[in-house]
PLY file of the C-alpha trace (Angstrom):
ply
format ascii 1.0
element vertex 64
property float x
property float y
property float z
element edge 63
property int vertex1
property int vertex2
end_header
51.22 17.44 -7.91
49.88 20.50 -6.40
47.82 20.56 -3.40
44.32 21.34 -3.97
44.26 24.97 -2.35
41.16 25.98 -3.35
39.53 23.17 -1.85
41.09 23.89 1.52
40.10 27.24 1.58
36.45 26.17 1.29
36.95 24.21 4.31
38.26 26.82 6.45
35.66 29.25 5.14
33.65 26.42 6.55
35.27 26.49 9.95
35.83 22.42 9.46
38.52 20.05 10.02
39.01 17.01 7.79
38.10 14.48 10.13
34.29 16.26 10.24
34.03 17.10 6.57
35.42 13.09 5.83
32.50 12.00 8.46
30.05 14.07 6.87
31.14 12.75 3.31
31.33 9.15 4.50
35.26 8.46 3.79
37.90 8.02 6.28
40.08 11.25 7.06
43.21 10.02 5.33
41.03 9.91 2.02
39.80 13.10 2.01
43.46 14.25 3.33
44.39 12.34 0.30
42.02 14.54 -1.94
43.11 17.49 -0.60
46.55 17.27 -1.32
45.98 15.70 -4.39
46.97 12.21 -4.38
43.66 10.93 -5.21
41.16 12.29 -7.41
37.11 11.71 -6.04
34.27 10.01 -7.66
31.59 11.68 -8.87
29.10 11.06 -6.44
32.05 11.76 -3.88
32.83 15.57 -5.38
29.31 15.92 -5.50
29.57 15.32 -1.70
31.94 17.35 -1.03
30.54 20.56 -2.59
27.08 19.97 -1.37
29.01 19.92 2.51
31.61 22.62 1.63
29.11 24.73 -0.89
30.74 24.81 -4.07
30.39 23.19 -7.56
31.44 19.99 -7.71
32.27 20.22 -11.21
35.58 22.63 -10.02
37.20 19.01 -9.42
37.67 18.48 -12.93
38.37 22.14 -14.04
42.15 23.24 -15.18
0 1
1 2
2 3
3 4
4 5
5 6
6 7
7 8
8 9
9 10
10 11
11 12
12 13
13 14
14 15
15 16
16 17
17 18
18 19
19 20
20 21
21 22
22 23
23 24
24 25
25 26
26 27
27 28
28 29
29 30
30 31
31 32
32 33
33 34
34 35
35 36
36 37
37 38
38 39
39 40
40 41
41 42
42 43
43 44
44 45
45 46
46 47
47 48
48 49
49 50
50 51
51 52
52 53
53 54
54 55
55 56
56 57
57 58
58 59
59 60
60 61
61 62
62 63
């Protein structure tokens, strides 16, 4: 599986590390590492978090 660059990218636009954006989500930094690199794929309500913190759609989880 492919990492999820785009996602990254949004979080160094952001300026954040994983360990803040997982705080601010309310997972544990491994998760969201997990997410990132595309391991595990986030709830709803979690990619909803996730944009809202990193300003994006969270609908781009589940595009191609």
């Amino acid at each position: 599986m492919k990492k999820r660059d785009w996602l990254i990218n949004y979080r160094n636009k952001k300026g954040l590390s994983q360990m803040q954006v997982a705080k601010q989500i309310g997972v544990s930094q491994q998760m969201y590492n997990y997410i990132e690199n595309n391991k595990r794929n986030p709830s709803t309500k979690l990619a909803k978090k996730i944009a809202d913190v990193l300003n994006f759609s969270w609908t781009k989880f589940y595009e191609d």
